[in-house]
N, CA, C and O atoms as CSV, one atom per row, in Angstrom:
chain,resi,resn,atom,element,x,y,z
A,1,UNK,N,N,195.109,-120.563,-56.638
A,1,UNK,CA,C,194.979,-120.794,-58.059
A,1,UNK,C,C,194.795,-119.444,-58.736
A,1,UNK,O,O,194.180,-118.492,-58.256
A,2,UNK,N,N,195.557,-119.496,-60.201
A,2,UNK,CA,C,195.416,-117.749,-60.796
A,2,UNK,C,C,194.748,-118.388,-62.049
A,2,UNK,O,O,195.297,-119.366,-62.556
A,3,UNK,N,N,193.631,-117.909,-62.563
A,3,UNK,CA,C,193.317,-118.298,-63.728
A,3,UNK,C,C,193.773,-116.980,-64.734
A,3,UNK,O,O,193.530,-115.781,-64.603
A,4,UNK,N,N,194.465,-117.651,-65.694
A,4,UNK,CA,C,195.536,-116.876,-66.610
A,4,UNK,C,C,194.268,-116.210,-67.794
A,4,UNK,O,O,194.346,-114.981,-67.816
A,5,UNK,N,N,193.335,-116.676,-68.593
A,5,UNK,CA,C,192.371,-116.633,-69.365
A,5,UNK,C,C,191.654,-117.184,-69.304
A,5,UNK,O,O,192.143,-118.117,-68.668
A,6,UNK,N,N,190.235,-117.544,-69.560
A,6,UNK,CA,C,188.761,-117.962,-69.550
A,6,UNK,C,C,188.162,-117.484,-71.373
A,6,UNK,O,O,187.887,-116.359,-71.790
A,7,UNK,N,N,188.137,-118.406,-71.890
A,7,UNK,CA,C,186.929,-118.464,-73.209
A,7,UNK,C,C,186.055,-119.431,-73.365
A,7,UNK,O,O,185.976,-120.418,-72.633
A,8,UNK,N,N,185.573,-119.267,-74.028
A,8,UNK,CA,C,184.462,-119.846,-74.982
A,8,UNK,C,C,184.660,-120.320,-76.133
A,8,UNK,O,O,185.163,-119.380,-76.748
A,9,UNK,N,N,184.572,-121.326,-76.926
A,9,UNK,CA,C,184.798,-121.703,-78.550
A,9,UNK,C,C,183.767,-121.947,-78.978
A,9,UNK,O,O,183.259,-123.068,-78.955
A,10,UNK,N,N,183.356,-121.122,-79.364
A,10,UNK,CA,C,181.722,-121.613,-80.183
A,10,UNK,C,C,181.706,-121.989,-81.398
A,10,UNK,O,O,180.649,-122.268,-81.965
A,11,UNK,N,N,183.342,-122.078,-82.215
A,11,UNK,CA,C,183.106,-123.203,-82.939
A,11,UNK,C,C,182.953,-124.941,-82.338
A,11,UNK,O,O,182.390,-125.824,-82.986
A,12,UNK,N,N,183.574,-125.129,-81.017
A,12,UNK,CA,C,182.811,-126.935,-80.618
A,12,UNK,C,C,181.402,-126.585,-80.347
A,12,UNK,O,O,181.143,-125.971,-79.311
A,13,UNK,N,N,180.676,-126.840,-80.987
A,13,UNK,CA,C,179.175,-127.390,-80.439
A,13,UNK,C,C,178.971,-128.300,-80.147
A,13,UNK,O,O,179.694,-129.205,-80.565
A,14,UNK,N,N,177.979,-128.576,-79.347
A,14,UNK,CA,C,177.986,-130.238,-78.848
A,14,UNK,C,C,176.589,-130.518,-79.187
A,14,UNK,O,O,175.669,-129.757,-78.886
A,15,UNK,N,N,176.416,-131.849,-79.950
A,15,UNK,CA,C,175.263,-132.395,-80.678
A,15,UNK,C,C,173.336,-132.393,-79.575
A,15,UNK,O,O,172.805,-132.553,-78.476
A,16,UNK,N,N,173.224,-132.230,-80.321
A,16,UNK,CA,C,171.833,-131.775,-79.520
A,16,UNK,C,C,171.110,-132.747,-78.822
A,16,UNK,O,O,170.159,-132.481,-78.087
A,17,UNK,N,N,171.685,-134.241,-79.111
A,17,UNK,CA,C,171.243,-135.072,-78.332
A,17,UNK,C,C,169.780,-135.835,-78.977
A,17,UNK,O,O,169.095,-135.373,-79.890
A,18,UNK,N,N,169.537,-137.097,-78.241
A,18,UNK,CA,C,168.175,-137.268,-79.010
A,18,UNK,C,C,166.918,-136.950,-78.262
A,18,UNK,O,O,165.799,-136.985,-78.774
A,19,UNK,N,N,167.266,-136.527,-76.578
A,19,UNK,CA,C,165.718,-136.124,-75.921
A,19,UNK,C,C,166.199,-134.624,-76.468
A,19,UNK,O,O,166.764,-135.298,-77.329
A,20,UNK,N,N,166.442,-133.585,-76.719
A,20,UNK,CA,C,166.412,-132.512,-76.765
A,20,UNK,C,C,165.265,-132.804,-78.490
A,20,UNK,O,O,164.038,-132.857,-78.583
A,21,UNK,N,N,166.173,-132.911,-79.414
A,21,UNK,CA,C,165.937,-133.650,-81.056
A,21,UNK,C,C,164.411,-133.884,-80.977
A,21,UNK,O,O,163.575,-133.122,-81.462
A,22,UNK,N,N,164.146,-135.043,-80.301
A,22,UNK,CA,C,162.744,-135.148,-79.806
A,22,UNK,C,C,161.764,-134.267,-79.347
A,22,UNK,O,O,160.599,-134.609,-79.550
A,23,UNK,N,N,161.979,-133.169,-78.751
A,23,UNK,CA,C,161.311,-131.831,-78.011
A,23,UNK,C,C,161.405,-130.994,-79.002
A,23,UNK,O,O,160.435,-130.348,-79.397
A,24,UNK,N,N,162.340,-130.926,-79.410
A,24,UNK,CA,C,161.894,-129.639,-80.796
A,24,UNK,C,C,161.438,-130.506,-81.982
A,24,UNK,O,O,161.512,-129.638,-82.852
A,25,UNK,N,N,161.043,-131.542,-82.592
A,25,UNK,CA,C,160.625,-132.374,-83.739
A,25,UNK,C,C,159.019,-132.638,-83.544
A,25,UNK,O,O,158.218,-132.706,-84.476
A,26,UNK,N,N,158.592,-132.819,-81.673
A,26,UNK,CA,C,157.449,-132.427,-81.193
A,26,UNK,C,C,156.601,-131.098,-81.534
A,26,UNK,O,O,155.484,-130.856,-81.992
A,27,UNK,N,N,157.601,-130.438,-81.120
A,27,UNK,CA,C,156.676,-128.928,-80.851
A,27,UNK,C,C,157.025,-128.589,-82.404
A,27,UNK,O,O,156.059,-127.988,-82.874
A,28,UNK,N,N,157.996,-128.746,-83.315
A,28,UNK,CA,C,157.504,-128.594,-84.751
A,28,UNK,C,C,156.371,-128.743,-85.461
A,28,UNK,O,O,155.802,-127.991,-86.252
A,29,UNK,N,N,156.051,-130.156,-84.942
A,29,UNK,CA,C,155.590,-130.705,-86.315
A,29,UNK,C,C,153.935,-130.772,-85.298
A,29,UNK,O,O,152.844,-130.901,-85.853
A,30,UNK,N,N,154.094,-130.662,-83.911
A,30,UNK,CA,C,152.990,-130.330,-83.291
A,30,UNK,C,C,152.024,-132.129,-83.084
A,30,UNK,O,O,150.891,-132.536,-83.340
A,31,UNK,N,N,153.324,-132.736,-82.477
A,31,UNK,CA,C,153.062,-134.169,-82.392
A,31,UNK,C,C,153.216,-134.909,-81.141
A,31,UNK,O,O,154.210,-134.590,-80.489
A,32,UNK,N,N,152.410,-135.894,-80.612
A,32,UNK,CA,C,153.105,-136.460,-79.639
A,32,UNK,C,C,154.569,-137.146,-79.702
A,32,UNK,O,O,155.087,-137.491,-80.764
A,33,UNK,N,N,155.294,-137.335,-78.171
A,33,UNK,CA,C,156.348,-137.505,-78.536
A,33,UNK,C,C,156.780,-139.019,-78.349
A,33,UNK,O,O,157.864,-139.599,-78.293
A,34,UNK,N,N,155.103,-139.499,-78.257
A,34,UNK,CA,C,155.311,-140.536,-78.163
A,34,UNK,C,C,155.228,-141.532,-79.207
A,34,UNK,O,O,155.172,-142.758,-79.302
A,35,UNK,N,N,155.244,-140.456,-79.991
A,35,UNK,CA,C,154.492,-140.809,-81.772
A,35,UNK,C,C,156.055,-140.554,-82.224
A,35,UNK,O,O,155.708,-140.724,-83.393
A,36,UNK,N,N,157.159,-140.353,-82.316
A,36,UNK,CA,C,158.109,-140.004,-82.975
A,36,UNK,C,C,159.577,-140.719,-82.590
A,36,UNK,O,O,160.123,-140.455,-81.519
A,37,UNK,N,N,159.989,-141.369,-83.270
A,37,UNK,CA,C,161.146,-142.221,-83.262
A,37,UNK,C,C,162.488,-141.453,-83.936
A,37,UNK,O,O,162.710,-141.262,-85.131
A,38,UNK,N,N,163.111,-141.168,-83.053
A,38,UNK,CA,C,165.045,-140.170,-83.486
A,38,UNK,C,C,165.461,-141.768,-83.771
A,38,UNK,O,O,165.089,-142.742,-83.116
A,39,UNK,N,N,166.313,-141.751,-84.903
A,39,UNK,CA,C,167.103,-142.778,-85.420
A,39,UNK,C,C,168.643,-142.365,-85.334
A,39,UNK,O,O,169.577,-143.149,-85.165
A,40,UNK,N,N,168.730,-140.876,-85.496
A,40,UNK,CA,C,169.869,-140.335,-85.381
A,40,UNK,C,C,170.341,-138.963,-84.978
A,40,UNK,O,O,169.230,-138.469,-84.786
A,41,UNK,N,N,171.065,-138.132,-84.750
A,41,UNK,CA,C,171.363,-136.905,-84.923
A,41,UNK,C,C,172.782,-136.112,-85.323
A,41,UNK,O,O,173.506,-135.635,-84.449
A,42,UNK,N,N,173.031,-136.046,-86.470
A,42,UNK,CA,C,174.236,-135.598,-86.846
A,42,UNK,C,C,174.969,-134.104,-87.031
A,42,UNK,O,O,174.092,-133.254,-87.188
A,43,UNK,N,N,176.052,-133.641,-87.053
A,43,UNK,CA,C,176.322,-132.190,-87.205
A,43,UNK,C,C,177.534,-132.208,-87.478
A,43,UNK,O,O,178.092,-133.230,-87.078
A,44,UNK,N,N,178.335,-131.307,-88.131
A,44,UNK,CA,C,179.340,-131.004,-88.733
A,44,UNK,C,C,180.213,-130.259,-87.928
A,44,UNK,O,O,179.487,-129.455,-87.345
A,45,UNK,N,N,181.131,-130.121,-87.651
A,45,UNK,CA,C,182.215,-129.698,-86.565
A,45,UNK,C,C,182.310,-128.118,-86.863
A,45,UNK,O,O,182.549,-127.579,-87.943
A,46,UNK,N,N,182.129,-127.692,-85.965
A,46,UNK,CA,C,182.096,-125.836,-86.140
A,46,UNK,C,C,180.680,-125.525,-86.608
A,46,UNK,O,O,180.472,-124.314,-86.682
A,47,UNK,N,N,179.938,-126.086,-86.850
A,47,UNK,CA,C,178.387,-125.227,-87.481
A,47,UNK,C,C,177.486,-126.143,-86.231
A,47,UNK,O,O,177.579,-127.075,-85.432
A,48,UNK,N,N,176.455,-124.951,-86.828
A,48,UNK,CA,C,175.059,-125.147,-85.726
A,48,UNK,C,C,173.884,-125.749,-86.544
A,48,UNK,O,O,172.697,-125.799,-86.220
A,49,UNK,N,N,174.445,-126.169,-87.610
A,49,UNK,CA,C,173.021,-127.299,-88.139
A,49,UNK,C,C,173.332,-128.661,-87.934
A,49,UNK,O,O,174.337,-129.359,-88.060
A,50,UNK,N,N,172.361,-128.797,-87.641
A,50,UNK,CA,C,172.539,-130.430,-87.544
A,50,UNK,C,C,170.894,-131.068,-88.264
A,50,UNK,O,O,169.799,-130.506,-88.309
A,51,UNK,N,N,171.313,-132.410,-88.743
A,51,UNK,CA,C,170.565,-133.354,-89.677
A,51,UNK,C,C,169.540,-134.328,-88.913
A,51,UNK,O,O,170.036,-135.447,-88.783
A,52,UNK,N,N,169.059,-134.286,-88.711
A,52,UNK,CA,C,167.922,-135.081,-87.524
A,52,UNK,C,C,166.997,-136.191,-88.720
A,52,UNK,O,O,166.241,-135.859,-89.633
A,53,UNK,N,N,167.532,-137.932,-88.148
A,53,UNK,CA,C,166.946,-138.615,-88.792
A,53,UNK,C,C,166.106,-139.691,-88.140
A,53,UNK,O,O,166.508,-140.713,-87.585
A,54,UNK,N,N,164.521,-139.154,-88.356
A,54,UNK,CA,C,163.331,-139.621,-87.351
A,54,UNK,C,C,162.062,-140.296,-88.291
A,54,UNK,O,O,162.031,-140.515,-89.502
A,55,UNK,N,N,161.495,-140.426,-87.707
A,55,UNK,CA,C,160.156,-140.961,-88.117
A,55,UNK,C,C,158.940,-140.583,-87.514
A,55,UNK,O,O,159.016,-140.810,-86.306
A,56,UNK,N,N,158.001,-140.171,-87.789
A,56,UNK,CA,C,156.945,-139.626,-87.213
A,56,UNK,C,C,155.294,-140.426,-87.849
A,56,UNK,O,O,154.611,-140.347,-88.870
A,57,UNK,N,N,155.250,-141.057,-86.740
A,57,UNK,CA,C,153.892,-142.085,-86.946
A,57,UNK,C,C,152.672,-141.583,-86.368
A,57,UNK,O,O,152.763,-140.893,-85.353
A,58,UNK,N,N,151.225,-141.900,-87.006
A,58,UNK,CA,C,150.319,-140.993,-86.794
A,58,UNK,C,C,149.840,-141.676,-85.389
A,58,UNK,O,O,149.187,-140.861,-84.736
A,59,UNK,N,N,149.978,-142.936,-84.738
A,59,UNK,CA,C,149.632,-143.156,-83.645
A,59,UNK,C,C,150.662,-144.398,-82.805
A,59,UNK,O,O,151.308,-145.301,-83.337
A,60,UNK,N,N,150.573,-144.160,-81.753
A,60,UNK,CA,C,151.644,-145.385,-81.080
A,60,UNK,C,C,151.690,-146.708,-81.157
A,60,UNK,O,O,152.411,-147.560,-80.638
A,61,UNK,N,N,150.417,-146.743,-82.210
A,61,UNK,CA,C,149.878,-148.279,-82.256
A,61,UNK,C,C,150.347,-148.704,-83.308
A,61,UNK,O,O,150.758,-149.863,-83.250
A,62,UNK,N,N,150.513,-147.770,-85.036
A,62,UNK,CA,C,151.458,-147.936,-86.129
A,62,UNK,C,C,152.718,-147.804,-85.273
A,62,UNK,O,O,153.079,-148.934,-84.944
A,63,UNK,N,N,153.239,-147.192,-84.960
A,63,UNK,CA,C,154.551,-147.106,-83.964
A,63,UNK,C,C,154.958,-148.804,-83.955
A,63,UNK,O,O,155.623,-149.354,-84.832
A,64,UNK,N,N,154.363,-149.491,-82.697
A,64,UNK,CA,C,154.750,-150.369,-81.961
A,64,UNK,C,C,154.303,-151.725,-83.472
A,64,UNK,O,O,154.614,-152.912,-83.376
A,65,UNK,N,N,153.740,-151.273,-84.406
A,65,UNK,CA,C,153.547,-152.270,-85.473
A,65,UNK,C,C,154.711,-152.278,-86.399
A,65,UNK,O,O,154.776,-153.312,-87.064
A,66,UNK,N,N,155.715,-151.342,-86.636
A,66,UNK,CA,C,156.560,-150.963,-87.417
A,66,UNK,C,C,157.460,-151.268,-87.098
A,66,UNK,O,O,158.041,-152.152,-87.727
A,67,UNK,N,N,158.203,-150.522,-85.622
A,67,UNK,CA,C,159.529,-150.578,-85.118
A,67,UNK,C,C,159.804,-151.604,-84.660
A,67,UNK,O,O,158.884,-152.047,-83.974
A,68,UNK,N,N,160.816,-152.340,-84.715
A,68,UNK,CA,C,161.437,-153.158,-84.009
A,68,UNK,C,C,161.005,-153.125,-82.463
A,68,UNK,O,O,160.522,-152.139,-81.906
A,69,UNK,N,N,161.260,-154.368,-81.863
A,69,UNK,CA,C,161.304,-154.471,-80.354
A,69,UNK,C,C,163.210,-154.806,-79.911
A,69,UNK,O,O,164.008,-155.684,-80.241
A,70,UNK,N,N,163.260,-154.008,-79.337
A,70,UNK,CA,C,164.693,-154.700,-78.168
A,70,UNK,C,C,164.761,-156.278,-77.920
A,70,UNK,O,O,163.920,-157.000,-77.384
A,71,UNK,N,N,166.008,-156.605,-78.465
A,71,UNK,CA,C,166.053,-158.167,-78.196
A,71,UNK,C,C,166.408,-158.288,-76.620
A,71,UNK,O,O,167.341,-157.695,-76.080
A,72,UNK,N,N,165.541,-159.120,-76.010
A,72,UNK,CA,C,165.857,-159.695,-74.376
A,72,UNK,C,C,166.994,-160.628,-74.727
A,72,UNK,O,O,167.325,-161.348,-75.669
A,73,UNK,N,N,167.435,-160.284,-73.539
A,73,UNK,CA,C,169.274,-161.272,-73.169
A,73,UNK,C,C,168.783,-162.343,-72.875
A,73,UNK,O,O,167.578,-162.139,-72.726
A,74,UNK,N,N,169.077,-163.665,-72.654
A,74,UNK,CA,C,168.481,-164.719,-71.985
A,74,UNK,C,C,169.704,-164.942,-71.140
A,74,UNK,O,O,170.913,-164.846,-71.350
A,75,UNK,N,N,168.709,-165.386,-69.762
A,75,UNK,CA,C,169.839,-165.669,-68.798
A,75,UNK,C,C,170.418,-166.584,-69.145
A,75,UNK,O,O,169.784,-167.337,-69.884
A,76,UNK,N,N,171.980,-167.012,-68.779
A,76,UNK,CA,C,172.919,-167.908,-68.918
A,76,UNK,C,C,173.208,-168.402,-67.471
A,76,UNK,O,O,173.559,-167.888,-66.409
A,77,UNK,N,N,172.798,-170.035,-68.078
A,77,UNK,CA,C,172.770,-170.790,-66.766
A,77,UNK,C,C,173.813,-171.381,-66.410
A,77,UNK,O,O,174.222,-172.050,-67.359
A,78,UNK,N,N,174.864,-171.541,-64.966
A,78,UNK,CA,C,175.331,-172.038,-64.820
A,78,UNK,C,C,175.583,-173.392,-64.450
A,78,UNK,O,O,176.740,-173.789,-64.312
């Protein structure tokens, strides 16, 4: 195999994800991370900002009073 060229495009960035989002929104705001709900994370094609849309509750107990729960599947009986 001959590799002809090798780059980099640092205009694709790739979105920061929501555990990363979560780790820096932590150590920002100097919160647990168990206290903080990512709803989203958005960014614009070629740039390095991105829009982070979260919620930050003062304890896990407003948390689990606020947010929604995951709907359970119910088994289907044959």
């Amino acid at each position: 195999m001959k590799i002809i060229s090798e780059s980099n495009n640092k205009l694709l960035t790739s979105n920061l994800g929501i555990d990363l989002s979560l780790q820096k929104l932590s150590e920002h705001f100097k919160e647990q991370p168990e206290n903080i709900v990512v709803r989203g994370v958005n960014g614009h094609f070629g740039r390095h900002d991105f829009l982070i849309d979260a919620f930050i509750y003062d304890s896990v107990e407003q948390k689990n009073l606020i947010e929604r729960k995951p709907k359970v599947k119910k088994a289907v009986s044959s």
